[in-house]
C-alpha positions in Angstrom: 103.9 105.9 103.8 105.6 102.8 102.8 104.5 100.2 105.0 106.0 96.8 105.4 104.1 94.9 102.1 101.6 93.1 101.3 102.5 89.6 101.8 103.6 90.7 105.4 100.7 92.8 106.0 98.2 89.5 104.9 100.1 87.3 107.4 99.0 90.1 110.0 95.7 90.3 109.3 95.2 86.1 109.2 96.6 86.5 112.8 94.3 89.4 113.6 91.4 86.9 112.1 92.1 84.1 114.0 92.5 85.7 117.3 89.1 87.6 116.8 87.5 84.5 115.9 88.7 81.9 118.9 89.2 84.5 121.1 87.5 87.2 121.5 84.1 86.1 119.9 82.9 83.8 123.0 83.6 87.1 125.1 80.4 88.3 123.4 78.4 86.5 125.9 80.5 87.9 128.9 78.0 89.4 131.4 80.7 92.2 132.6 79.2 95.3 131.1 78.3 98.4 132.2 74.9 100.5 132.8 74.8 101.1 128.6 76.1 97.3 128.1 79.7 98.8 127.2 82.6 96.4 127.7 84.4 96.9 131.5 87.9 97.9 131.9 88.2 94.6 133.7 87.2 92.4 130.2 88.9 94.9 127.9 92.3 94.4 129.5 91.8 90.8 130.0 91.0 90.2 126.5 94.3 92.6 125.6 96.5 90.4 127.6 95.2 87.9 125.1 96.2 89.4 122.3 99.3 90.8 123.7 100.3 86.5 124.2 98.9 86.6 120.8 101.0 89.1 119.6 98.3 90.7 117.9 98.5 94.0 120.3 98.0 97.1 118.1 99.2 95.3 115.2 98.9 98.3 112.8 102.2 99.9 114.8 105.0 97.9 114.9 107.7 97.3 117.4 109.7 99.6 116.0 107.6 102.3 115.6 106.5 102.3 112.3 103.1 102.3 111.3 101.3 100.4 108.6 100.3 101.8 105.2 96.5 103.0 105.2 96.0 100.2 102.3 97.6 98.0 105.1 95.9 99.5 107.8 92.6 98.6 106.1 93.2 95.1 106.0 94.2 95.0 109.5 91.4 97.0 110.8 88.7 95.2 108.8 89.4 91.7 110.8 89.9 93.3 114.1 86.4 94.7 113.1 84.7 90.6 113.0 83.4 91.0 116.2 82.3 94.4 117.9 84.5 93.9 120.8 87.9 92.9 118.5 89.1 96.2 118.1 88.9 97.2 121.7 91.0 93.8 122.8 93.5 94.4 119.4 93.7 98.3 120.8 92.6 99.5 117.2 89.6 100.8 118.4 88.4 104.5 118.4 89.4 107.2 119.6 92.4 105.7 120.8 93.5 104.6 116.8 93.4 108.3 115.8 94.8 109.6 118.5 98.0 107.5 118.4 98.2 108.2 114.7 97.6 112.1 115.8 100.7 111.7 118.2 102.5 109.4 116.0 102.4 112.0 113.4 103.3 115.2 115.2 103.8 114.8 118.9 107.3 115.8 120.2 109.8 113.0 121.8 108.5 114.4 125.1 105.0 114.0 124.4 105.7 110.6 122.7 107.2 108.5 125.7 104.8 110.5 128.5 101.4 109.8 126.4 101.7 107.8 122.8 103.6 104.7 125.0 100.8 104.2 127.2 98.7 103.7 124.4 100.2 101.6 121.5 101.2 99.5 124.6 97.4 99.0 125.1 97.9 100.3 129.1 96.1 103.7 128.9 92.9 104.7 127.2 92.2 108.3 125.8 89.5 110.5 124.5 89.3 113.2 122.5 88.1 116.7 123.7 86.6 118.5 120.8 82.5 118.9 120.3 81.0 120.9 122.4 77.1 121.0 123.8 74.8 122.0 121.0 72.5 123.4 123.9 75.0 125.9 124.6 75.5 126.7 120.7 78.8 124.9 120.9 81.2 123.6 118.5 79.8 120.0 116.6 80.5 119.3 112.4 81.2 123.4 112.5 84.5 123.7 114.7 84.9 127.1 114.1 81.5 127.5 116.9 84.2 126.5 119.6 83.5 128.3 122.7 86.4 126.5 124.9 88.9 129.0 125.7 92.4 128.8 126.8 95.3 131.3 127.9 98.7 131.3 129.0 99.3 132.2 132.3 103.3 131.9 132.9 104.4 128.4 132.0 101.0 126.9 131.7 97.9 127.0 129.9 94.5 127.9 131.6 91.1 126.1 130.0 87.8 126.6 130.4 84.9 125.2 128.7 82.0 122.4 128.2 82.3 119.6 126.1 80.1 116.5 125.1 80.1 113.6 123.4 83.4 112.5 124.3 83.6 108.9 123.5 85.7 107.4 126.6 85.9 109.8 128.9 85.0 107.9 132.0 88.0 105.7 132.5 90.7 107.5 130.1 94.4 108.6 131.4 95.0 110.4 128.1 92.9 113.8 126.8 93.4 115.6 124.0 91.9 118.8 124.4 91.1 121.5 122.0 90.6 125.2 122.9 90.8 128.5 121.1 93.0 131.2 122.3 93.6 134.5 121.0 95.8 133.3 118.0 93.5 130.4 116.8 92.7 126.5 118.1 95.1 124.9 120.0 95.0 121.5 121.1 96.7 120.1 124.6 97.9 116.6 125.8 96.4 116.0 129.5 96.7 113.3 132.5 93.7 112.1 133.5 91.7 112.3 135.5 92.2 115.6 136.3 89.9 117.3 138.7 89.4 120.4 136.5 87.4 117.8 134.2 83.9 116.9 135.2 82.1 114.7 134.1 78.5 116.5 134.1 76.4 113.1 132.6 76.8 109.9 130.6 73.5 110.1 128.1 72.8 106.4 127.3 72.9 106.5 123.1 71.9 103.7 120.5 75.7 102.4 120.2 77.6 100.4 123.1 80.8 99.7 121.9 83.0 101.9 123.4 83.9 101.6 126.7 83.4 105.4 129.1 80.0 106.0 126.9 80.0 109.4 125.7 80.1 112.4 127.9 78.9 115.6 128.8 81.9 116.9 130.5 82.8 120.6 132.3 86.8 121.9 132.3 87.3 124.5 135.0 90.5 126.5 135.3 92.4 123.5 134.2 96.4 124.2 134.0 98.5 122.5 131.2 101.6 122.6 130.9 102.7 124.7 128.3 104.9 121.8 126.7 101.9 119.9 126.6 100.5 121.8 123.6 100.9 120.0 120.3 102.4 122.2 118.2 102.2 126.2 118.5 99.3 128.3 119.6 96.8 128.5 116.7 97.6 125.2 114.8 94.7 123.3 116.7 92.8 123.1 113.8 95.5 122.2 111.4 96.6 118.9 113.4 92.8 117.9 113.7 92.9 117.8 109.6 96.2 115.3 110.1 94.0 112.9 112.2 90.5 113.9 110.8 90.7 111.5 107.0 92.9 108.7 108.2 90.0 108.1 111.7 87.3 108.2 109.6 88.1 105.7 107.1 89.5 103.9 110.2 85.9 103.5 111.2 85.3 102.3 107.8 87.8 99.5 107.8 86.1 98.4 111.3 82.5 98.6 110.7 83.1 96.7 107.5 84.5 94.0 109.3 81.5 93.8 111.7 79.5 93.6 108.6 80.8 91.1 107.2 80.4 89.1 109.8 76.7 89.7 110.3 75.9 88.9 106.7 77.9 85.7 107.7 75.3 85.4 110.7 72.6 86.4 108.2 73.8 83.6 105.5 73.5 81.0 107.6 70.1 81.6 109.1 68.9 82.0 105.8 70.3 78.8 104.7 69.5 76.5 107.6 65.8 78.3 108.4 62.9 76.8 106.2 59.5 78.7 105.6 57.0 77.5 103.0 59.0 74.4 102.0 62.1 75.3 101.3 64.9 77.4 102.6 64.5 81.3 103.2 67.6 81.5 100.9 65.7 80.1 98.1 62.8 82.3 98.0 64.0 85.3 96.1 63.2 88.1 98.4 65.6 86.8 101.1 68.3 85.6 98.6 68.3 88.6 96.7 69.0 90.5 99.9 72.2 88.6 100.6 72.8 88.8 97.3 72.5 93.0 97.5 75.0 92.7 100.2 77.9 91.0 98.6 77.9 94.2 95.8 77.6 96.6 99.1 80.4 94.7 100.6 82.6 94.8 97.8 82.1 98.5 96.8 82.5 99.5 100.4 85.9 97.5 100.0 86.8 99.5 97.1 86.2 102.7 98.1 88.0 102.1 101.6 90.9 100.9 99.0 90.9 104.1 97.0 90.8 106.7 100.0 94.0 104.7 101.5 95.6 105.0 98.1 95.2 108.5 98.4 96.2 109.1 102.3 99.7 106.7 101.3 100.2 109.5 98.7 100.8 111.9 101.8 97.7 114.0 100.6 95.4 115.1 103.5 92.5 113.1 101.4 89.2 115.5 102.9 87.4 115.2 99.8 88.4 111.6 99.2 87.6 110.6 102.8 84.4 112.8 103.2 83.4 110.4 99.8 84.2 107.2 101.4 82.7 108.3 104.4 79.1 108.4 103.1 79.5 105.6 100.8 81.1 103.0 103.0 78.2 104.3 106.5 75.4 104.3 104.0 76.1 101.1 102.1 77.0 99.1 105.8 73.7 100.8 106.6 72.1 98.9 104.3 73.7 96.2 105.0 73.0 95.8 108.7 69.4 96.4 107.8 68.9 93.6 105.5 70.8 90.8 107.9 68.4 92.3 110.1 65.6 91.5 107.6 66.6 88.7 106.4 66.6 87.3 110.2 63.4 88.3 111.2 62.5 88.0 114.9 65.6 86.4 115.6 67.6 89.8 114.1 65.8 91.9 116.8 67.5 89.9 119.7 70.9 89.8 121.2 71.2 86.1 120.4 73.5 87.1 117.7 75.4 90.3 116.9 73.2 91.7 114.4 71.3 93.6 116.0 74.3 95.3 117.7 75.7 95.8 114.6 72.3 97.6 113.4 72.9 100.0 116.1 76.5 100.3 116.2 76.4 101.3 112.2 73.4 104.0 112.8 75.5 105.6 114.9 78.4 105.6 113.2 76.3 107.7 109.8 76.5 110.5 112.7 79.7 110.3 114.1 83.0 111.4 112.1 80.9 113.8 110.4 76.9 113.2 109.2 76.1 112.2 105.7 74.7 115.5 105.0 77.8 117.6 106.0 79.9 115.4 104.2 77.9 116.3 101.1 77.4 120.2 101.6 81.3 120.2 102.3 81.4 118.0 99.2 79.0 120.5 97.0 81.0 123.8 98.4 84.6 121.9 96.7 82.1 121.6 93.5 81.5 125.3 93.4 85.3 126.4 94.2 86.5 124.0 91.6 84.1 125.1 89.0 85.1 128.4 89.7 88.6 127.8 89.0 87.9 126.6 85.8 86.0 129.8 85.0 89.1 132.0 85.5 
């Protein structure tokens, strides 16, 4: 992936930066959210038309088509990330980032104009149809537990199924569906809404970022048509590897931006707050804290730095990007808790975006993949490789 360089991808991201910061910031106060304080369609495509003027509209893709290097990408991302509502007005938010990258990568001309358009144009939202109800003993970090079937019936694809957790459902125009047939996963580009797709339930969860929650939904008899699958019958699982690495280090780039920003928060409550005669920064608990987050900062930089390098090289990067995962969650983890900390009472409220930012980063060391699967996919690679080196 070549990209368009660094001295042009810098001047992007100091637009990015600027419009996040004088824009889209004082929309943190906006009062038009929904019933789990997610962001309304109404305020997302206001804040879009923004950065459309601003011409900071999906600024990873360019107007040609091309689409920034993941080094780029990162830089990008990462000030789109400075407030928790950037991404969704620069429409580099999830799931709709992978997905165009998905389609980008691998969707036919057809499938290109009819869905990706919508999308990079910032007019359409989408969601992505994969984990299933763990109730139900349903696909989640094991895909191969998908129960959603699908089969061809003349020129169209029937599916039936249950699926949850489907970040944006509510409100998308654009599915990406994944089923099994009899010759392995498939995965299928669908209008929406569609009334062979329920939504079943909403649950209310500890992040509110993304706008459409994440649902429960049932798929009854739905038809597709049978150009709508991506790809051939069977290769489901294959184009979910091409979008798997790149969207989770995506939510790396983002999350560290939000970070960044509330260690900003936290640095300046810390300097300007006094307790016991001085300020909190100069007693060394509190300092050392903001200290501890500048090295999680920077290594969380590094590694997000090292999995691009990797992805540019072409290479799928699921070791790499299953590394960077866990590192980059758990140190913004640790980071979100001490700005937190460092704020005391004040970090519990939603004066600022800290605690938001708390929440928003728990969530994220689940989503993508936990920690721990991360590592036991990590440990299997340890036990093939060594057994390589046996033979």
């Amino acid at each position: 992936m070549t990209g368009v360089g660094m001295e042009a991808t810098l001047a992007i991201a100091e637009r990015v930066e600027r419009f996040v910061r004088d824009e889209v910031v004082p929309y943190e106060r906006d009062p038009r959210r929904d019933h789990h304080d997610c962001p309304t369609d109404e305020m997302v495509a206001e804040m879009r038309r923004k950065a459309r003027a601003a011409g900071v509209l999906t600024p990873h893709i360019l107007a040609d088509g091309r689409h920034l290097s993941q080094r780029e990408t990162a830089l990008v991302l990462a000030r789109t990330g400075l407030s928790p509502l950037g991404p969704l007005a620069c429409n580099t938010a999830a799931p709709d980032e992978g997905n165009m990258y998905l389609l980008g990568k691998v969707g036919s001309a057809e499938i290109k104009q009819k869905f990706l358009a919508p999308l990079v144009k910032g007019e359409a939202r989408s969601a992505f149809f994969m984990t299933e109800p763990a109730s139900e003993g349903g696909a989640g970090s094991d895909p191969s537990m998908m129960q959603t079937r699908c089969h061809l019936d003349g020129n169209h694809w029937v599916i039936n199924g249950r699926k949850a957790f489907i970040t944006g459902a509510q409100g998308a125009q654009v599915g990406i569906v994944m089923a099994k047939a009899d010759e392995g996963a498939c995965m299928f580009l669908v209008d929406l809404p569609d009334p062979a797709i329920r939504i079943d339930s909403i649950p209310n969860t500890i992040d509110s970022s993304m706008p459409g929650g994440h649902a429960v939904v049932t798929i009854d008899n739905l038809r597709v048509p049978a150009d709508q699958m991506l790809g051939q019958a069977g290769e489901g699982f294959q184009y979910a590897q091409i979008r798997l690495a790149p969207a989770r280090l995506s939510h790396c780039m983002r999350w560290l931006g939000a970070c960044v920003r509330a260690h900003e928060i936290a640095t300046d409550y810390a300097n300007r707050r006094q307790a016991f005669g001085k300020a909190l920064i100069d007693h060394e608990g509190v300092g050392f804290m903001l200290a501890e987050n500048l090295i999680d900062l920077k290594q969380a930089e590094l590694m997000i730095d090292w999995c691009a390098d990797v992805l540019d090289t072409g290479a799928l990067g699921t070791a790499e990007s299953s590394m960077a995962k866990v590192a980059v969650s758990e140190a913004l983890m640790r980071i979100a808790d001490r700005c937190v900390q460092v704020m005391g009472g004040t970090g519990l409220t939603s004066d600022t975006i800290v605690e938001q930012v708390f929440r928003e980063i728990r969530a994220f060391r689940i989503y993508d993949g936990p920690t721990e699967v991360h590592k036991w996919s990590l440990a299997k690679k340890i036990k093939r490789d060594w057994k390589v080196a046996q033979a």
